[in-house]
C-alpha positions in Angstrom: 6.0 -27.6 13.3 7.4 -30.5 14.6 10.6 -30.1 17.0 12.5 -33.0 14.6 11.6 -30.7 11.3 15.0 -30.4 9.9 13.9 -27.8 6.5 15.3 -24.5 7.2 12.8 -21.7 8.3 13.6 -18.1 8.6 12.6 -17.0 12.6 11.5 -13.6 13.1 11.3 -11.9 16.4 7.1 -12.1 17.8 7.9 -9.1 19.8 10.0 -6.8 17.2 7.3 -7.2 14.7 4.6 -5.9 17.4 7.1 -3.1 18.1 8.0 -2.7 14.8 4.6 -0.2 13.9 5.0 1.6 17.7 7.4 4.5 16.6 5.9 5.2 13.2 2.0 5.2 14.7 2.7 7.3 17.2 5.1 9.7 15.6 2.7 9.9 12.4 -0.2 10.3 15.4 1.6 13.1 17.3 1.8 15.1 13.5 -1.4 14.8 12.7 -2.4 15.8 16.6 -0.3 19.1 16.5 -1.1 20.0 13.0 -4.8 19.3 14.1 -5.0 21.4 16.6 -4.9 24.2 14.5 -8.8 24.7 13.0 -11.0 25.1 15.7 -13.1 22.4 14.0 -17.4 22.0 14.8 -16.7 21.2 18.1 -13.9 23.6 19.4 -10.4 22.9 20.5 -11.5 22.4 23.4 -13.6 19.4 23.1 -11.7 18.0 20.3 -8.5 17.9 22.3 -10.6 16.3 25.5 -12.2 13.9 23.0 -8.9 13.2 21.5 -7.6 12.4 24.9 -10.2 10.1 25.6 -9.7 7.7 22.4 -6.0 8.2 23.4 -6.6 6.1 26.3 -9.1 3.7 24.8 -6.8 3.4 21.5 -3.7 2.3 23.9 -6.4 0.0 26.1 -7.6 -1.9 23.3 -4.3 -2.3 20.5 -2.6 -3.5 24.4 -4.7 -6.1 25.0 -5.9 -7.3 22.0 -5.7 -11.1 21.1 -3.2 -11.4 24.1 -5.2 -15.4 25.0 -3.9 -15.9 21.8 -0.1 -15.0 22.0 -0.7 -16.8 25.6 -1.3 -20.2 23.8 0.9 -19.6 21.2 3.9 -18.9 23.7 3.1 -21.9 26.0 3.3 -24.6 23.0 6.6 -22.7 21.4 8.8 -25.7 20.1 12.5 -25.3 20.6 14.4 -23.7 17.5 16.3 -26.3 15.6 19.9 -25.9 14.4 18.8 -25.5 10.9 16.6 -22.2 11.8 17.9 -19.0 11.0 17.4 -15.9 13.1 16.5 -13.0 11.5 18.1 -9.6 12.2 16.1 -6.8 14.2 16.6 -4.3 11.4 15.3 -6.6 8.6 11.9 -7.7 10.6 11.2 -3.6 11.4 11.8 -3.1 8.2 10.0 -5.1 6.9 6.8 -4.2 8.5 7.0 -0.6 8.1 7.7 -1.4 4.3 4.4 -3.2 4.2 2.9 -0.8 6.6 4.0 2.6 4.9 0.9 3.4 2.8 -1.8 2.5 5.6 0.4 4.2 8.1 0.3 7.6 5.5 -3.6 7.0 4.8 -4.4 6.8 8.5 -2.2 10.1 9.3 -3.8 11.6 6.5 -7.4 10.5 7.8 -6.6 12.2 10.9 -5.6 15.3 9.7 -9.1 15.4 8.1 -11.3 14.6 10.9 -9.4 17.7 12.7 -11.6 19.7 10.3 -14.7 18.2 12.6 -13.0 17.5 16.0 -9.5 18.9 16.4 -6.6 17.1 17.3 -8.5 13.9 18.1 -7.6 11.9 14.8 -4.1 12.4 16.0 -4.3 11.5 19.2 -6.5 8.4 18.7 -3.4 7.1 15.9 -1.2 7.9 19.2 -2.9 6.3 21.0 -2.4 3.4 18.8 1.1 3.7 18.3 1.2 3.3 22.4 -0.6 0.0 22.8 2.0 -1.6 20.2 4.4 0.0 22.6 2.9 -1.4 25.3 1.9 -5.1 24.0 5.4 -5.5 23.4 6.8 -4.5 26.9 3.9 -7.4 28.1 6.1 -9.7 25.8 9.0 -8.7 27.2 7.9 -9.6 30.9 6.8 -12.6 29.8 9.8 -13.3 27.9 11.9 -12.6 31.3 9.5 -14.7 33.4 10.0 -17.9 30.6 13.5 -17.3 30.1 13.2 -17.7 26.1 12.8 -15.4 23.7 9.9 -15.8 21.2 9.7 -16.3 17.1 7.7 -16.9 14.8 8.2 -18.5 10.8 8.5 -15.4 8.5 6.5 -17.6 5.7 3.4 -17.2 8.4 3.3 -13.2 8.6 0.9 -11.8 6.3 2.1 -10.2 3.2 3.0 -6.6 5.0 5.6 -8.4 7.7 2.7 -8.5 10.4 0.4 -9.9 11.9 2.8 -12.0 14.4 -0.8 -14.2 16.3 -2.7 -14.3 12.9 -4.9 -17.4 11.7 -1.9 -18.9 9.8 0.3 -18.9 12.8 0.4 -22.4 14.1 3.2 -21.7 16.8 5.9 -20.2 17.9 9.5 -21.7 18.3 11.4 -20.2 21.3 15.5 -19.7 22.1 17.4 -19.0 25.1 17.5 -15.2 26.3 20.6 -14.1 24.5 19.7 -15.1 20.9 19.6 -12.5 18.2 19.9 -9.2 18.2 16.8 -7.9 20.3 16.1 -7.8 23.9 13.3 -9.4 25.8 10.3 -6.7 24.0 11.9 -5.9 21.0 14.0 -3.1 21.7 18.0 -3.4 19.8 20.3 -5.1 22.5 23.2 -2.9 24.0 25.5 -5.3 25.4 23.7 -6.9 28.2 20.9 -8.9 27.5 18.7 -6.9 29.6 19.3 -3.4 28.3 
């Protein structure tokens, strides 16, 4: 979008829609992990909950570092906000996403409750382990966020239709604003007073 573009575009926070599925993956991960744990399963708790550990680990890995080269590019050609841009609210951009998120985010705890049946506990833990990546991706924002000064944000017209998706093919760029805009911090999280809470 070009910087002189006066239409006006709705601006959603990149890192508060990547944050946005953390909480609800992991707490829906940790149900399904406790409640899991329960049948001893084909393999045993004991295995299951080692197993579960494992794609714990690889779960957080991979969701982390997925398409980061992409929110790299995106971030370095972020055009300034206009005057004409309007920044959407924290509250509106999580709630959008868990909105459009709500009946995978049921299906997938609902998946790993079955697989306990074969391998206890790991279903769970691998949706945790999901849930942490997010976390973690958007903490990597954050930093970078810090290091550039801006804060990131991307046209809500170019999320998919669930209110995610924040480095997806439609994304052309991002636009960027100074440090205190909006209601978020640097990552996401809701600001409390200072801008670095």
């Amino acid at each position: 979008m070009a910087r002189g573009d006066r239409r006006v575009q709705g601006l959603a926070r990149v890192a508060v829609v990547v944050r946005a599925g953390a909480a609800p993956t992991w707490w829906f991960g940790v149900l399904a992990a406790g409640v899991g744990v329960l049948p001893s399963g084909i393999t045993g708790r004991r295995i299951g909950v080692m197993a579960g550990a494992a794609l714990f680990i690889l779960a957080a890995l991979v969701v982390s570092y997925a398409r980061r080269k992409r929110y790299t590019t995106l971030a370095r050609a972020a055009a300034r906000a206009g005057k004409h841009d309007v920044l959407q609210d924290r509250a509106v951009s999580v709630r959008n996403w868990r909105r459009g998120h709500r009946w995978w985010l049921v299906l997938a705890c609902a998946l790993a409750l079955g697989s306990a049946f074969a391998v206890p506990a790991a279903g769970g833990m691998l949706l945790a382990g999901a849930g942490t990546g997010l976390r973690l991706k958007a903490a990597w924002l954050g930093r970078r966020e810090r290091a550039d000064d801006v804060l990131l944000w991307i046209r809500v017209d170019w999320l998919d239709k669930r209110g995610g998706a924040p480095a997806g093919k439609p994304v052309r760029g991002y636009r960027s604003t100074g440090i205190a805009a909006g209601d978020a911090t640097p990552g996401g999280a809701r600001r409390r007073g200072d801008v670095y809470a």
